[in-house]
C-alpha positions as CSV (number, residue, x, y, z in Angstrom):
1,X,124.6,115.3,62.2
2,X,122.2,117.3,64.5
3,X,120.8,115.3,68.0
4,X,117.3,114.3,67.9
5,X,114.1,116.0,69.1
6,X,114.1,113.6,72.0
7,X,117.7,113.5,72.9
8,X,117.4,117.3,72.9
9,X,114.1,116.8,75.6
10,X,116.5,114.8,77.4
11,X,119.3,117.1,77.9
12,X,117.4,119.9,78.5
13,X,115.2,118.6,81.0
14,X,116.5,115.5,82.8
15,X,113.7,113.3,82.4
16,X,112.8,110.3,79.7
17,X,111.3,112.6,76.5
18,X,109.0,109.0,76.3
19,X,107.3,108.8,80.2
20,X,108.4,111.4,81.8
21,X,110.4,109.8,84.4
22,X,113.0,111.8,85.9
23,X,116.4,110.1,85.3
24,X,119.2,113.1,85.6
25,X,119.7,115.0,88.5
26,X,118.6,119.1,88.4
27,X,122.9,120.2,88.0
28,X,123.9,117.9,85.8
29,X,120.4,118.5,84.0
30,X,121.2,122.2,83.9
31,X,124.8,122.2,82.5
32,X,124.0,119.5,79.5
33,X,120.8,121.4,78.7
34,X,123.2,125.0,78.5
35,X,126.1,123.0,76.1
36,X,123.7,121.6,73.8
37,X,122.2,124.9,72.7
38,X,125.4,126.3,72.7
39,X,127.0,123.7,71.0
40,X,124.4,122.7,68.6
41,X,126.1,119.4,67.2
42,X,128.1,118.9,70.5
43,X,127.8,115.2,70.4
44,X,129.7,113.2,68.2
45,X,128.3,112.1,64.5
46,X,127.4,108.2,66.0
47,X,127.0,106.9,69.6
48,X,128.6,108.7,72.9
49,X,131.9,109.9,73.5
50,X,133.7,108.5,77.2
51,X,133.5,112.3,78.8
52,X,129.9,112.4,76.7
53,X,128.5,109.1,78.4
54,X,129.9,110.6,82.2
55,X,127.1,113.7,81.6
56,X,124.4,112.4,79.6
57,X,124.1,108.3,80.6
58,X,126.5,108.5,84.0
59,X,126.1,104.6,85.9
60,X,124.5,106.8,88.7
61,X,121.8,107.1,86.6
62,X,118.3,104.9,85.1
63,X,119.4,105.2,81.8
64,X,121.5,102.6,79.3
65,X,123.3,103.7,76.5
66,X,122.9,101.4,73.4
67,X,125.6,100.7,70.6
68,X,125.5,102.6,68.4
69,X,123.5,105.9,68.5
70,X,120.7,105.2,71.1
71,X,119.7,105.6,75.2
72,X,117.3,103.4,77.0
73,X,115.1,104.7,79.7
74,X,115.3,102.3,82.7
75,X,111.7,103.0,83.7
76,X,109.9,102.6,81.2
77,X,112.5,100.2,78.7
78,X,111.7,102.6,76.4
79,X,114.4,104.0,73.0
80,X,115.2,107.3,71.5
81,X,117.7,108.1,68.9
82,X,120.5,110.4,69.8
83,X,121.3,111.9,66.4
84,X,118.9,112.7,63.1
85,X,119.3,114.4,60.2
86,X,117.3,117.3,61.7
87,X,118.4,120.3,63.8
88,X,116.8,120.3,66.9
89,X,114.7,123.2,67.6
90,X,116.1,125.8,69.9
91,X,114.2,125.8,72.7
92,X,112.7,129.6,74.3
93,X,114.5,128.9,78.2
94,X,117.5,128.6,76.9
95,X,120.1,131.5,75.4
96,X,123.5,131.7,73.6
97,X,126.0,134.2,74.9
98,X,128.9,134.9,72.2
99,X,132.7,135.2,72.6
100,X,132.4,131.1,73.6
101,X,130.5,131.8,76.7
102,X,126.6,130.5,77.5
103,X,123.5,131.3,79.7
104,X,122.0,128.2,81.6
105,X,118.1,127.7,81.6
106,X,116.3,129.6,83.6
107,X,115.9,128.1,87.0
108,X,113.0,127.8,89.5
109,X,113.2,127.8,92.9
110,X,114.4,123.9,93.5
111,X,116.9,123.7,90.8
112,X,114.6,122.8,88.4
113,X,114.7,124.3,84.9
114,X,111.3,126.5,84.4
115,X,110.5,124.9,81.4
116,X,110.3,121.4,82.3
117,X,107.3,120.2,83.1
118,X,107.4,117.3,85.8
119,X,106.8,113.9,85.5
120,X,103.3,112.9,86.2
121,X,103.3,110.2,88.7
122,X,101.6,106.4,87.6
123,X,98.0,105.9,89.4
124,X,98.0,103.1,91.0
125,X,95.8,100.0,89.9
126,X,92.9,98.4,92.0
127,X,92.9,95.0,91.4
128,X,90.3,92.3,92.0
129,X,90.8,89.4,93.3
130,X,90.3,87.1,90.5
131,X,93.3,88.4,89.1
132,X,95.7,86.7,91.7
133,X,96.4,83.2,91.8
134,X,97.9,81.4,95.1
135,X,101.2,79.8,94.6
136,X,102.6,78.3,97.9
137,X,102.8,78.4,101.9
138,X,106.3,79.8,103.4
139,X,105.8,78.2,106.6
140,X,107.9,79.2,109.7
141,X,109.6,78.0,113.2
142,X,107.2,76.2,115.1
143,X,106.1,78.7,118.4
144,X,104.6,77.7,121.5
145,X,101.9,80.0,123.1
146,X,100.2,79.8,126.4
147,X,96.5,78.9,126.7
148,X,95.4,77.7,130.0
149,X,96.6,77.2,133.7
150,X,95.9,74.2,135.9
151,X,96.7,74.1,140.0
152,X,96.2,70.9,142.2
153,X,97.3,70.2,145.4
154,X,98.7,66.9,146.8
155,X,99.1,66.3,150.7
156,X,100.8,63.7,152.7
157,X,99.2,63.2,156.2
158,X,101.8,60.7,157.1
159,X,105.0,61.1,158.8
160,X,106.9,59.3,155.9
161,X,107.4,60.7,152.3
162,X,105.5,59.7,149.5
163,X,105.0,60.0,146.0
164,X,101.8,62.8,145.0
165,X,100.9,62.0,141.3
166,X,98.4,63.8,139.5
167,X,97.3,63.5,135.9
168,X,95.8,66.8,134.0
169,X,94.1,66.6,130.7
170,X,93.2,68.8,128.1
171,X,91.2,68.8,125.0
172,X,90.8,72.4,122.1
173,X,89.6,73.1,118.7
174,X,91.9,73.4,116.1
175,X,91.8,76.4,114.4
176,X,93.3,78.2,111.5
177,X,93.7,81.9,111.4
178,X,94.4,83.8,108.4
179,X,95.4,87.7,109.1
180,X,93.7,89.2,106.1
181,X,94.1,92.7,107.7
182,X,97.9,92.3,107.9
183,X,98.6,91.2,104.5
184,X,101.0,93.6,102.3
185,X,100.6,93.8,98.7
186,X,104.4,94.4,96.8
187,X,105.7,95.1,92.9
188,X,104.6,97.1,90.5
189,X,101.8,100.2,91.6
190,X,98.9,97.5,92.1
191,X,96.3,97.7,95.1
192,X,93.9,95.8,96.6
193,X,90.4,96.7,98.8
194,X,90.1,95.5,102.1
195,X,87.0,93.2,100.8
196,X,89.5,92.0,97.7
197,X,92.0,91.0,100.8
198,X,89.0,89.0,102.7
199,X,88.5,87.0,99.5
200,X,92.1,86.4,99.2
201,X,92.1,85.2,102.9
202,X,89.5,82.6,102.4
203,X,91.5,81.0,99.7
204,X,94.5,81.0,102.2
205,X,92.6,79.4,105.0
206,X,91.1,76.6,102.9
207,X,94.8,76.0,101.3
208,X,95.9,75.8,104.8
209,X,93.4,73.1,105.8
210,X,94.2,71.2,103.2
211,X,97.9,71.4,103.8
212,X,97.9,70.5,107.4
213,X,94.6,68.1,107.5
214,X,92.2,70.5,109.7
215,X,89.0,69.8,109.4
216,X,85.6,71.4,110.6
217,X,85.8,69.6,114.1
218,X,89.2,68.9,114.3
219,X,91.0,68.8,117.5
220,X,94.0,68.8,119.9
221,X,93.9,66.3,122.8
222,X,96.5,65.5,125.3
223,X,96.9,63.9,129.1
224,X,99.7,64.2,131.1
225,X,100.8,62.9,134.7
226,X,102.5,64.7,137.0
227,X,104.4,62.8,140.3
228,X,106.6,64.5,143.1
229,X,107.6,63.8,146.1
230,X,105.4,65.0,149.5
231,X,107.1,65.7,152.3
232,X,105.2,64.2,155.3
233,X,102.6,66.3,157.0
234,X,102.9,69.1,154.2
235,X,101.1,69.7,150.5
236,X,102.4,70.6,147.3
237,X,101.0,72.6,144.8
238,X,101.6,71.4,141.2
239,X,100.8,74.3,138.6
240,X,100.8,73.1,134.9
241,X,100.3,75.3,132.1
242,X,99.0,74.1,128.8
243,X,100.6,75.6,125.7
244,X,99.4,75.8,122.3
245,X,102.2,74.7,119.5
246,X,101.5,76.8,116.0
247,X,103.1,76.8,113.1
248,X,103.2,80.5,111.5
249,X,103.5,81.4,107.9
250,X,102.8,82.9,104.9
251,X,100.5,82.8,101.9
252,X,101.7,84.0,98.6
253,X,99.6,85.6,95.7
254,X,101.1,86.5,92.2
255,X,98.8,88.9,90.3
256,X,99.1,90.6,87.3
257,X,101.3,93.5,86.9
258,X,104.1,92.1,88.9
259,X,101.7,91.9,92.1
260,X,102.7,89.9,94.7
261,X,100.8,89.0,98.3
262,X,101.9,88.0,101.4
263,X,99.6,87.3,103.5
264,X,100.3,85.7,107.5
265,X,98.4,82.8,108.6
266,X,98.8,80.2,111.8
267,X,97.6,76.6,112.3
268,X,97.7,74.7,115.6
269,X,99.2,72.0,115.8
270,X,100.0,70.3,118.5
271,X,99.5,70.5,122.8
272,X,102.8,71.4,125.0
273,X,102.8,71.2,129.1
274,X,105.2,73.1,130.9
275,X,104.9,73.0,135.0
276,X,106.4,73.4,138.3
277,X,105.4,73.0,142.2
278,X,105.9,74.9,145.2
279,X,105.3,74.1,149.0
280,X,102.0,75.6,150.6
């Protein structure tokens, strides 16, 4: 039984006979291409042989084959038969020497056989942003960022120590930033426009608001007192810094085609003090 018109494709040029898709490399590509024109019926009647399977579906390689007489494509999931009940046609790169002997393809520079034609690469897809749907936050570790500095002084006129207390208060917005311009789009060969990505990023930050109860004139409040001791007849300096807590994350997106968003986000949460005093 002769191999198929794809499975002769196949051999000869590497590459799925059904996309395109190159799945053998240029050698091995070369030397199966040269023994099936030689050979003619060098595969067995049914299925693969074990040496058979090393040149033509090698575990190296994107390609499955199937019990009994098939080979999958791992690109494209796609089938061909490996025998029929027609000769292949011999193809015009390719010639047989006698005595046992045969001539490979002819090769262009690259190790590519001149008679393959390449595989045409997949455009990728612009997507709108209807076509994605958000699925959850992946929050983060909670960070702490510095917003604001505060110096007072105490001094102690007397000649005994005292006490120097000081309270410090601080009130902010709460905000909600989404980083639109920083999200990455994965799977599949989708893309999205920067103004599909700004859509996308007002569904984030109105998820997030709702997740973490931030409302249009919410805010963060917070007083704090400060005591240490004065030396007499000398001042301390107390310097307190405020510090934003935020909570980082990310939005995700599935879209069609295997699309997936990520996009980053942060929501503050919560006011921090850190501070310290020094002698002036």
């Amino acid at each position: 039984m002769a191999i198929s018109s794809e499975m002769a494709r196949y051999m000869s040029s590497g590459c799925c006979p059904l996309c395109g898709a190159r799945i053998l490399d240029a050698l091995r590509t070369i030397f199966n291409g040269g023994l099936h024109v030689v050979l003619g019926d060098l595969l067995t009647a049914s299925g693969l042989t074990a040496t058979e399977r090393v040149r033509l579906a090698p575990t190296s390689a994107n390609v499955t084959f199937v019990e009994p007489d098939t080979l999958r494509c791992g690109y494209c999931r796609e089938t061909w038969e490996i025998h029929n009940n027609l000769p292949p046609a011999p193809t015009s790169s390719s010639a047989v020497d006698v005595g046992g002997m045969f001539r490979l393809p002819r090769v262009q520079q690259g190790g590519v056989p001149s008679n393959v034609s390449p595989p045409v690469p997949a455009t990728p897809q612009t997507l709108s942003p209807t076509q994605f749907r958000f699925t959850r936050l992946r929050a983060n570790a909670l960070i702490e960022v510095p917003a604001r500095s505060v110096r007072k002084v105490m001094r102690n006129d007397s000649s005994t120590t005292v006490t120097g207390v000081e309270e410090f208060g601080w009130r902010v917005e709460r905000t909600v930033t989404v980083e639109d311009r920083n999200a990455t789009i994965k799977g599949g060969l989708a893309r999205l426009t920067i103004a599909g990505f700004a859509d996308l990023g007002g569904t984030l930050a109105k998820e997030v608001r709702e997740m973490y109860s931030v409302t249009s004139q919410a805010e963060l409040s917070r007083t704090t007192s400060v005591s240490t001791p004065v030396p007499p007849h000398s001042a301390i300096e107390v310097e307190l810094t405020w510090k934003i807590v935020r909570l980082p994350g990310v939005g995700l997106f599935a879209g069609s085609a295997g699309a997936l968003v990520e996009m980053p986000f942060t929501v503050d949460m919560d006011l921090a003090v850190e501070w310290h005093t020094r002698n002036v």
